[in-house]
C-alpha positions as CSV (number, residue, x, y, z in Angstrom):
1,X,-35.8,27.4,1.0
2,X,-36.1,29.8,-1.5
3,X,-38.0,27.9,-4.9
4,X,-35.0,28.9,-7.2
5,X,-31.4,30.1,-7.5
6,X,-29.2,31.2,-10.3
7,X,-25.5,30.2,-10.4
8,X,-23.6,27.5,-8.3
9,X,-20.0,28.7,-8.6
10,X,-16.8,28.7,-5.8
11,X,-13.3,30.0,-5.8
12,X,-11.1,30.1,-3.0
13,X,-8.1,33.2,-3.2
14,X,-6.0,32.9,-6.2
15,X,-3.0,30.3,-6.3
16,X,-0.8,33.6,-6.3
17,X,-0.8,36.8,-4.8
18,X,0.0,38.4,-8.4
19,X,-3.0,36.3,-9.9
20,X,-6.7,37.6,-9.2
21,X,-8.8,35.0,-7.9
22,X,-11.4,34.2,-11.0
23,X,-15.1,32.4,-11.2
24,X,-15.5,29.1,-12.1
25,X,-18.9,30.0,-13.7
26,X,-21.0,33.2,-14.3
27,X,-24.8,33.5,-14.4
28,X,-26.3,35.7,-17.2
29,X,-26.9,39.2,-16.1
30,X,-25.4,38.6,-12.5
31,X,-22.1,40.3,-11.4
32,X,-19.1,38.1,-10.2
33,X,-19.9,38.9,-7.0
34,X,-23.0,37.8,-6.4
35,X,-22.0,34.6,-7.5
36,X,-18.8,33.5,-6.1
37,X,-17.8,32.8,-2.8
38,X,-13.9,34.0,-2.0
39,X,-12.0,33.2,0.6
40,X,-9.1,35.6,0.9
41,X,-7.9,34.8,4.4
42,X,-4.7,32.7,3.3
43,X,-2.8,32.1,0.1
44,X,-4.6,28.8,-1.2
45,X,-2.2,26.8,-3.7
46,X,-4.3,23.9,-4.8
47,X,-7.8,23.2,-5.0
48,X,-10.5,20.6,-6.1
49,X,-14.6,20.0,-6.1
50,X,-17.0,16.9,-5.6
51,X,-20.3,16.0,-5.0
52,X,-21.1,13.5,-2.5
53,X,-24.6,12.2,-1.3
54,X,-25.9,15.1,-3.4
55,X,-24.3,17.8,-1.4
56,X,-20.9,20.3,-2.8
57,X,-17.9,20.4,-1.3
58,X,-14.8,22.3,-2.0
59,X,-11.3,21.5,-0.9
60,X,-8.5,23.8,-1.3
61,X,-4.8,23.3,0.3
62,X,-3.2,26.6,1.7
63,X,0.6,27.7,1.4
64,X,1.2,26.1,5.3
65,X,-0.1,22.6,3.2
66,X,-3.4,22.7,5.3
67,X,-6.4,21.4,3.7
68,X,-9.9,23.0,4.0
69,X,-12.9,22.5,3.0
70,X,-16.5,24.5,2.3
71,X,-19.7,22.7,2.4
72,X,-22.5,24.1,0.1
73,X,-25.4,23.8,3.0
74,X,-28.7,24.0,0.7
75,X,-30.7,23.0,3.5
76,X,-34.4,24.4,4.5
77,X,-33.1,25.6,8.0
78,X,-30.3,27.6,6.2
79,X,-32.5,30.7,4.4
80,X,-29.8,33.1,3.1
81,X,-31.1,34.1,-0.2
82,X,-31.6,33.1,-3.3
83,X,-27.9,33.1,-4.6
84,X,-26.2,29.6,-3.8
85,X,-23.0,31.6,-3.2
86,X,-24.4,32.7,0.3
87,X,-24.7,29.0,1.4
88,X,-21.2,28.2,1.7
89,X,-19.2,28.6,5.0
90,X,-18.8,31.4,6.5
91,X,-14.6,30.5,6.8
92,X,-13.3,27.8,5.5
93,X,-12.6,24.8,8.5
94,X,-9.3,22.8,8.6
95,X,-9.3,19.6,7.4
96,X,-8.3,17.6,10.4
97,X,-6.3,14.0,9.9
98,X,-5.7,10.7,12.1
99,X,-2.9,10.7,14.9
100,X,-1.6,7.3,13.2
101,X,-0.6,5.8,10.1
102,X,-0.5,2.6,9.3
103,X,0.9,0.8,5.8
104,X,-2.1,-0.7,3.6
105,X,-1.8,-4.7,3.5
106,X,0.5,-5.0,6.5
107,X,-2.8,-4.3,9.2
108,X,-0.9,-7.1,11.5
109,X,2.0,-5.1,12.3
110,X,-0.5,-2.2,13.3
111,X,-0.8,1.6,13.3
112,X,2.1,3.5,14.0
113,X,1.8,7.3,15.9
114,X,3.2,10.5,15.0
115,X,5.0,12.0,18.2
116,X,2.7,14.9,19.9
117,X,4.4,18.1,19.7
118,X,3.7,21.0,22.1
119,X,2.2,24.5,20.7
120,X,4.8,27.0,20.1
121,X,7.4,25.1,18.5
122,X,8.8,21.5,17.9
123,X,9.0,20.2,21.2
124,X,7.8,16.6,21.6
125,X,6.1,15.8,24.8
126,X,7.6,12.8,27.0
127,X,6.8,8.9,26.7
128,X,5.1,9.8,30.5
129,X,4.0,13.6,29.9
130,X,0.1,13.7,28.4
131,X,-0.5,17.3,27.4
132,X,-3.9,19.2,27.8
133,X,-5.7,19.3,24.5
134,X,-4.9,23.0,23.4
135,X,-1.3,22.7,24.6
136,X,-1.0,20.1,21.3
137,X,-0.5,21.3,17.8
138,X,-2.8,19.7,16.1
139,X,-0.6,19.9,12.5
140,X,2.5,18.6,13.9
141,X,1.0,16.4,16.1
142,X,-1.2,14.4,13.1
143,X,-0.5,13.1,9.9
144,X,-1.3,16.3,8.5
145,X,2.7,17.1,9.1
146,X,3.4,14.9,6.2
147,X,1.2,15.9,3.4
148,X,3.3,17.4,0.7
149,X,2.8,20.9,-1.2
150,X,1.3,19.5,-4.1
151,X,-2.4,18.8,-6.1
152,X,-4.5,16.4,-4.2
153,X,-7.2,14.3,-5.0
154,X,-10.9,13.2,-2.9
155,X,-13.2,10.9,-4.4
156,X,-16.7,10.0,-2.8
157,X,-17.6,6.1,-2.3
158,X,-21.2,6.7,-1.5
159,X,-20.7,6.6,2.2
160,X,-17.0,8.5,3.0
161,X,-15.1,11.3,1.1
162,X,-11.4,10.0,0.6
163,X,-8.5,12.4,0.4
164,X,-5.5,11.6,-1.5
165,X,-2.6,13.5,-0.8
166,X,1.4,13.0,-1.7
167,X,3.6,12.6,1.3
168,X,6.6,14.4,2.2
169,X,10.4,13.0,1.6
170,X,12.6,12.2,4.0
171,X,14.6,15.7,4.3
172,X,11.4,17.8,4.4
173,X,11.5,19.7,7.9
174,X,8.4,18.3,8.8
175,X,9.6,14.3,8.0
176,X,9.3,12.0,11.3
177,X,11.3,8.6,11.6
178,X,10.3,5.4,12.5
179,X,11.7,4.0,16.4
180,X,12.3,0.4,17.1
181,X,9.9,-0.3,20.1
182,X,7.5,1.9,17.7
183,X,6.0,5.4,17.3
184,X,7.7,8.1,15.3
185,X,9.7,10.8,16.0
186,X,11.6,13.7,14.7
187,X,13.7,14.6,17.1
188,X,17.6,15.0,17.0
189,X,18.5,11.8,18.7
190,X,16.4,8.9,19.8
191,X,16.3,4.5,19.5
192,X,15.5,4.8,15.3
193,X,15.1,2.2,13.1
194,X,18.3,2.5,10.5
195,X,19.1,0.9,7.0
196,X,22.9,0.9,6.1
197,X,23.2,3.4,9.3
198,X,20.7,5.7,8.2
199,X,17.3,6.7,9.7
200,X,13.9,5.3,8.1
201,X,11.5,7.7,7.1
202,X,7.8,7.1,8.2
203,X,6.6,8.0,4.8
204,X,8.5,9.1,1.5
205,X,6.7,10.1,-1.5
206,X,4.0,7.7,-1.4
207,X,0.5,7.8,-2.0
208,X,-1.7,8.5,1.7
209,X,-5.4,8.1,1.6
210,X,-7.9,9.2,4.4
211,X,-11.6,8.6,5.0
212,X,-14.5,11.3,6.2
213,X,-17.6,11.2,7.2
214,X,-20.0,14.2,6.1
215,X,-22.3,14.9,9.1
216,X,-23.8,18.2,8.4
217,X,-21.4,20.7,7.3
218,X,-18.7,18.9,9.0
219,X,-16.4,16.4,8.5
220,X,-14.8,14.2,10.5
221,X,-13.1,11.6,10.7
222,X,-14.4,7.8,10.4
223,X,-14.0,5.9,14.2
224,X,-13.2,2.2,14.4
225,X,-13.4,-0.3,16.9
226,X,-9.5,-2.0,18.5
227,X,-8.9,-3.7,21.4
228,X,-8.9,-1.6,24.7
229,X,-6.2,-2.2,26.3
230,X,-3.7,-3.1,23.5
231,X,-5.2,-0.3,21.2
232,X,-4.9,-3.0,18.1
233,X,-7.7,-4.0,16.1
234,X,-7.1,-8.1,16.0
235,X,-4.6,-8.2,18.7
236,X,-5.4,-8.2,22.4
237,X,-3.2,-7.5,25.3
238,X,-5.2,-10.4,27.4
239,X,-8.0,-12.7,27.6
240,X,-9.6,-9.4,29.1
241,X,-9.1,-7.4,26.8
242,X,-12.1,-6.2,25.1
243,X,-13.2,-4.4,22.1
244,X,-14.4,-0.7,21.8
245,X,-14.4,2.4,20.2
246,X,-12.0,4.2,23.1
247,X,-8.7,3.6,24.7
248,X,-8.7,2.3,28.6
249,X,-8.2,6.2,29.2
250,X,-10.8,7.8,27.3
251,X,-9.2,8.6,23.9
252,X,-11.7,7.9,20.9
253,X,-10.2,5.2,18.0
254,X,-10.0,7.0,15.1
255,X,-8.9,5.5,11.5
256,X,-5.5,5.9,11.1
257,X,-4.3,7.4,7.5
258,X,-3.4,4.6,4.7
259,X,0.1,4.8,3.5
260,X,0.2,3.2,0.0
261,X,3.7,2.2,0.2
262,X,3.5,0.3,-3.5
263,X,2.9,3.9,-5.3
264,X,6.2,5.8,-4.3
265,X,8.4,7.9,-6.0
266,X,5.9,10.7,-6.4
267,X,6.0,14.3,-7.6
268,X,4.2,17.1,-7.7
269,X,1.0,15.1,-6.8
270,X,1.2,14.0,-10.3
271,X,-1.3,10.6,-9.4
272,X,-4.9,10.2,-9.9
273,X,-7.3,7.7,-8.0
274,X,-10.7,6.0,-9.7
275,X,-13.1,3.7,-8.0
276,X,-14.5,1.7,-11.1
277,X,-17.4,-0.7,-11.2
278,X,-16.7,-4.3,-12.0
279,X,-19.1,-6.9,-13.7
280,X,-20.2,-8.7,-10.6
281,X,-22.6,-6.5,-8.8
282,X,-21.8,-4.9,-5.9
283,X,-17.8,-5.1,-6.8
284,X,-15.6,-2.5,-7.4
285,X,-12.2,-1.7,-7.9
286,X,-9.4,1.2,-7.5
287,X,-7.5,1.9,-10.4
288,X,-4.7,4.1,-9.7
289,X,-2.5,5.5,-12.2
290,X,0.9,7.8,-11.1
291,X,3.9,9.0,-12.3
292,X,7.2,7.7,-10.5
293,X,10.3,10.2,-10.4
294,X,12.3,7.9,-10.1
295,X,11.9,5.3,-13.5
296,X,10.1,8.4,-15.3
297,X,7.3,6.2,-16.0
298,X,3.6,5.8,-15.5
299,X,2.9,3.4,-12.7
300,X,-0.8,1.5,-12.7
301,X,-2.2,-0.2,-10.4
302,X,-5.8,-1.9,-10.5
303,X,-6.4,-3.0,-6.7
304,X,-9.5,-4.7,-5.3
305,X,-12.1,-2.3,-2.6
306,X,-11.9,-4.4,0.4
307,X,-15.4,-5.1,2.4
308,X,-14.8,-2.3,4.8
309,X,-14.4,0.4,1.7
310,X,-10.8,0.2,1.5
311,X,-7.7,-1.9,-0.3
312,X,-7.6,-5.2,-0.9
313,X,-4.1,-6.0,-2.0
314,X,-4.6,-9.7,-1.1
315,X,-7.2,-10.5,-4.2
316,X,-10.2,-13.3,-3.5
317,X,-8.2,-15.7,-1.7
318,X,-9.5,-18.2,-4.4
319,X,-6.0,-20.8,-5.7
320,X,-5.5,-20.8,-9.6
321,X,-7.5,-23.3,-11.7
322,X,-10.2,-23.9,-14.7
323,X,-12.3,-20.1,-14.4
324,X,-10.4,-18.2,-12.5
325,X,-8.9,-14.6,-13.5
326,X,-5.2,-13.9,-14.1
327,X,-2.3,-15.1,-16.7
328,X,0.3,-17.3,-16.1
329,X,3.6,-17.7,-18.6
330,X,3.4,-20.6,-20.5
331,X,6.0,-23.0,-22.2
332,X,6.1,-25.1,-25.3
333,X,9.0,-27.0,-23.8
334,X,11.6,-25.0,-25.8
335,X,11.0,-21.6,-24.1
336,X,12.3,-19.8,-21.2
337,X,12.9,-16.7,-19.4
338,X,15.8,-15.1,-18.6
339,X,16.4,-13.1,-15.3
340,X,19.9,-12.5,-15.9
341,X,21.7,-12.3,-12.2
342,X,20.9,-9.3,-10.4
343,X,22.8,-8.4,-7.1
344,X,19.4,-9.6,-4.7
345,X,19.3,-13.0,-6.4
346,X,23.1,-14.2,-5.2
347,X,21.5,-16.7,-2.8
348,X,24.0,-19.3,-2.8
349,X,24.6,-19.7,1.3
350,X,21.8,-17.6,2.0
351,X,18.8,-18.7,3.5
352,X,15.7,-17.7,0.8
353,X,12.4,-19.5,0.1
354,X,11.2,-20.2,-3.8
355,X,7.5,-20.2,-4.8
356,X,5.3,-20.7,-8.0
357,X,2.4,-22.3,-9.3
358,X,2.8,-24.7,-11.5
359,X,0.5,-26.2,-14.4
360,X,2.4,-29.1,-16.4
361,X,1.9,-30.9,-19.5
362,X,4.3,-33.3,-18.6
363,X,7.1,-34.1,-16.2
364,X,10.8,-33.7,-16.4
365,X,10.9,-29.5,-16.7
366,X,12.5,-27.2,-14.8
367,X,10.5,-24.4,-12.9
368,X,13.4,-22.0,-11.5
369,X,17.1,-22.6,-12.2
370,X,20.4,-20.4,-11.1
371,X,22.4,-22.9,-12.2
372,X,25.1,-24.5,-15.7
373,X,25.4,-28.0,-15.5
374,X,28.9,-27.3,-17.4
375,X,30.1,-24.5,-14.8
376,X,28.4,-24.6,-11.4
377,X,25.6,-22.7,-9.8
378,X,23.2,-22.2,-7.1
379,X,19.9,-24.4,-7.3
380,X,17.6,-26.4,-9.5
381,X,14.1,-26.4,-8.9
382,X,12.5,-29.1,-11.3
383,X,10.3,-31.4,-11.7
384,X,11.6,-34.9,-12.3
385,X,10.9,-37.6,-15.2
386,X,8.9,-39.5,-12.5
387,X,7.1,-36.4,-11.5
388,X,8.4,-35.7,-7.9
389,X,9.5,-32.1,-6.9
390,X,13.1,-31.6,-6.5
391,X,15.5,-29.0,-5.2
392,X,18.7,-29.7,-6.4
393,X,22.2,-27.7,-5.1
394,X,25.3,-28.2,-7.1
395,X,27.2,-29.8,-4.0
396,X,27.8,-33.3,-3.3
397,X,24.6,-35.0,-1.7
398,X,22.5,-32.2,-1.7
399,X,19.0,-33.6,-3.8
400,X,15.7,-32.9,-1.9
401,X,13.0,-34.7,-3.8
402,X,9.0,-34.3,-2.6
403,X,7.3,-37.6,-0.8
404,X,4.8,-37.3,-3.6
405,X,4.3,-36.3,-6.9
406,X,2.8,-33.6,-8.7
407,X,-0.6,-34.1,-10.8
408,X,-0.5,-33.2,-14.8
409,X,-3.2,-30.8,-16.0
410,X,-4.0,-28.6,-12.7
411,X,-2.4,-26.3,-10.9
412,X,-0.2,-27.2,-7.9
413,X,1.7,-24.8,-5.5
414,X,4.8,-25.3,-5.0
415,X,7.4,-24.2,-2.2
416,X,11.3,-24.7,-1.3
417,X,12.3,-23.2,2.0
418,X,16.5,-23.2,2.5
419,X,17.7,-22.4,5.5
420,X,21.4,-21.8,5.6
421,X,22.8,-24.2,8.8
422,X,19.3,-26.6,8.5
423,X,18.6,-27.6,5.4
424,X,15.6,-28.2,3.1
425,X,11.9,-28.0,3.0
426,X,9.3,-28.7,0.3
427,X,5.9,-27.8,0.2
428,X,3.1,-28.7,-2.1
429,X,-0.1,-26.9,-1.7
430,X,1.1,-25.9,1.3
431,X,1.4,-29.0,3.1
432,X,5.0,-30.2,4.0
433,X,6.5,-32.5,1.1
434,X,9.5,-33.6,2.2
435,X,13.0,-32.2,4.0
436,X,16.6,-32.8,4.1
437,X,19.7,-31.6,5.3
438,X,21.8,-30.2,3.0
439,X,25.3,-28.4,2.1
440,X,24.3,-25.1,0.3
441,X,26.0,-24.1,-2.5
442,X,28.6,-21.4,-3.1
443,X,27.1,-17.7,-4.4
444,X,27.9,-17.5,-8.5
445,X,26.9,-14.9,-11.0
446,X,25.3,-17.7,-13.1
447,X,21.6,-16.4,-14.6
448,X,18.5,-16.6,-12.9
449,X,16.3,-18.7,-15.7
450,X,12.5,-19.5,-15.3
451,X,11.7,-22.4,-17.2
452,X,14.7,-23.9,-17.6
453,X,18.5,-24.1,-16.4
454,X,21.9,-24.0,-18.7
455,X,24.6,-26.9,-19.8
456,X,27.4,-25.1,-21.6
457,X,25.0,-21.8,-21.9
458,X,22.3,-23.4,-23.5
459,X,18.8,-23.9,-22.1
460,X,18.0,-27.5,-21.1
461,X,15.4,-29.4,-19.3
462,X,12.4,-26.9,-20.6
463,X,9.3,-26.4,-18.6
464,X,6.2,-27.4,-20.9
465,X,2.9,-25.9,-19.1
466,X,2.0,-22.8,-17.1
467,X,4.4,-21.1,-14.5
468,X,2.7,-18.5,-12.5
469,X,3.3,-16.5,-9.5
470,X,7.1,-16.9,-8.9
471,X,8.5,-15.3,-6.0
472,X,11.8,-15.4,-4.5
473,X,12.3,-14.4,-0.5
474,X,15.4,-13.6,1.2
475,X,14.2,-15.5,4.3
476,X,12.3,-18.7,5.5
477,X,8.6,-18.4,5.0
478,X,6.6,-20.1,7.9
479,X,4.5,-22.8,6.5
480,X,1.5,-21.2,8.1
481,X,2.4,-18.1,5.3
482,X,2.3,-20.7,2.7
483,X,-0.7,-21.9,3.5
484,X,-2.1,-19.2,4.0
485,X,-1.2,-16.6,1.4
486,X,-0.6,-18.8,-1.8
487,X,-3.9,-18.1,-3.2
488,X,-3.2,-14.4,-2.9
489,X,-1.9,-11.7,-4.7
490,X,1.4,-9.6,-3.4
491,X,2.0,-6.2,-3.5
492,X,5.4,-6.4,-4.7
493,X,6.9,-4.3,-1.5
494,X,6.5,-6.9,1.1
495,X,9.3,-7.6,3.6
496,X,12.0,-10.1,2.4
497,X,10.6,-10.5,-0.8
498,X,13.7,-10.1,-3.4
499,X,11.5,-11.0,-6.8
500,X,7.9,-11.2,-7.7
């Protein structure tokens, strides 16, 4: 290894054909040449640099939106001179993604796999037909088909490089759509998934995110253990199903790409990803900030790294109370918030589920309210003067009041299931409270209030305490949800969930 080298500089070609490709740094007396490595086999549009476990490496994403990379290989074995441009590779090797995507904080549903496309064109091979390896086009064939022409981020962890890359929309050539007995697809006609007669998209302008190992000069991508047969990773097919790192026919389980469906509306790769360090050792935290097209403003999101290097979108799993992190609204007992009465919160008929934590300072205050005591409306959700939880339609016999009370001074979770042809359910901590059948009321376009509830247009029966965590679902939550996910923080994009 020689014992010193001058200059550690690295361009790929030039962004345009019409713009000479320039050094990123020059060493005194030393000609551009002798210090940079170019690449000139391809028209490269965006690049980026990092160090990770001590060692260079330099991504850059062609016109075709393939991403390569360039490993700075200082190693004893590797005597090329003493100029570190000599050390890179000799060509540039393709970055090369997962088969499957799957959508970060929704890892029960499973990964979800791009249709395998033959060489030569866009044909996709049969449900039955399994293609030799170098009859499959590995772009079109991978998630790789969906990364978008646009900057791109990868950050080191310590252990994997992560690459962060805009997806496609839905009318780029290469966009797949999503089939109901699962798998993707892109193909003219075919048993799609639809909303209001339309095909879904398998990605559209979020955020994906895939992990690498560095083993040598290579990378490749991180392997994880499923179920054999079933090819989940908590599901199995049967009691004899067992775990391992390959398919029953061979075929290695490899991480599939994370789809971070809560940053969406992106352009131009205008995003950028941090892993920050939090004050309890060995925490950390990704802080995300990225500009959406679509409200023209800066998205941020601050999301917990999960145990296996990844997203936590669930938070600690640790229920409100004294010491705990996080804000809550609270009420003097002559505020309120106003929702006003958006189109998704016309529940009246409709089955829905209500949630919140609740802190009082005393009883007899209403926690959610779409309802005028002088007009009509949809539901009360209160706490009465004797302290019992109540769900209240404006129909005749329609009261459902809790077989208990709830405590003054600490935090109680609180839950109304209404399911439209059954009735009534109330949860407290997630235990069942009490039920009744009920006649649901008509839909109105009376406000949404949180906090209180209107007579005549004015706010009455005011919530004095701490409302936090409201959230409003167009279906019935399964008690087993309640119970399970009320100490946990929501993404905001889960399915059914109307308000958050």
């Amino acid at each position: 290894m020689p014992s010193r080298r001058r200059g550690a500089a690295r361009c790929f070609q030039a962004v345009s054909p019409k713009v000479p490709a320039a050094s990123l740094a020059k060493g005194p007396m030393l000609s551009e040449k002798s210090l940079v490595r170019v690449y000139g086999d391809r028209d490269y549009m965006h690049t980026t640099m990092l160090r990770h476990q001590g060692v260079t490496v330099a991504f850059a994403m062609d016109k075709d939106r393939r991403i390569r990379y360039s490993v700075l290989h200082l190693s004893p074995g590797a005597e090329r001179g003493e100029l570190d441009a000599s050390y890179w590779h000799d060509d540039p090797a393709e970055l090369r993604f997962p088969t499957e995507i799957t959508q970060v904080g929704y890892a029960i549903a499973g990964a979800t796999r791009l249709p395998v496309v033959k060489r030569g064109g866009r044909v996709e091979a049969g449900a039955n037909e399994v293609p030799d390896p170098d009859e499959i086009d590995p772009f079109l064939s991978s998630t790789a088909r969906l990364t978008a022409a646009a900057p791109f981020q990868v950050v080191s962890d310590g252990t994997h490089l992560m690459v962060f890359r805009q997806s496609i929309d839905a009318g780029h050539p290469d966009a797949v759509h999503k089939l109901t007995k699962g798998g993707s697809s892109a193909a003219a006609s075919g048993d799609y998934v639809k909303h209001n007669g339309a095909k879904v998209p398998l990605v559209e302008n979020t955020l994906l995110c895939d992990r690498f190992v560095l083993v040598g000069t290579e990378l490749k991508p991180v392997m994880e253990v499923r179920f054999q047969r079933s090819r989940h990773s908590t599901w199995p097919a049967s009691a004899k199903d067992t775990p391992g790192t390959k398919d029953m026919e061979g075929r290695p389980f490899y991480e599939p790409t994370q789809e971070l469906t809560f940053v969406r509306g992106l352009s131009g790769g205008a995003f950028s990803v941090l892993l920050l360090p939090t004050e309890v050792q060995g925490s950390r935290r990704w802080q995300i900030f990225a500009v959406n097209s679509r409200t023209k403003l800066i998205d941020s999101f601050n999301v917990a790294q999960a145990s296996n290097g990844l997203f936590n979108t669930q938070g600690s799993g640790r229920d409100p109370g004294f010491g705990a992190a996080g804000t809550a609204l609270r009420f003097n007992g002559t505020s309120h918030v106003d929702l006003g009465s958006p189109a998704a919160l016309q529940l009246g008929g409709k089955t829905y589920t209500l949630e919140a934590w609740i802190n009082p300072a005393a009883h007899d205050g209403m926690i959610l309210a779409k309802n005028d005591r002088a007009v009509g409306g949809d539901f009360s959700f209160a706490i009465d003067a004797t302290g019992y939880l109540t769900l209240m339609h404006r129909v005749p016999d329609s009261t459902v009041k809790s077989t208990r009370p709830v405590a003054i001074g600490r935090y109680t979770h609180v839950a109304a299931i209404v399911e439209a042809g059954k009735g009534v359910r109330l949860y407290l901590d997630g235990e069942p409270a009490g039920e009744k059948s009920v006649n649901l009321a008509h839909d109105t376009t009376t406000k949404v209030l949180i906090g209180a509830e209107y007579d005549n247009g004015r706010p009455v029966s005011v919530f004095s305490g701490d409302i936090d965590e409201i959230r409003i679902w167009g279906r019935a939550r399964t008690r087993e949800e309640l119970a399970k996910e009320r100490g946990q923080r929501l993404v905001g994009d889960e399915p059914g969930l109307l308000a958050y």
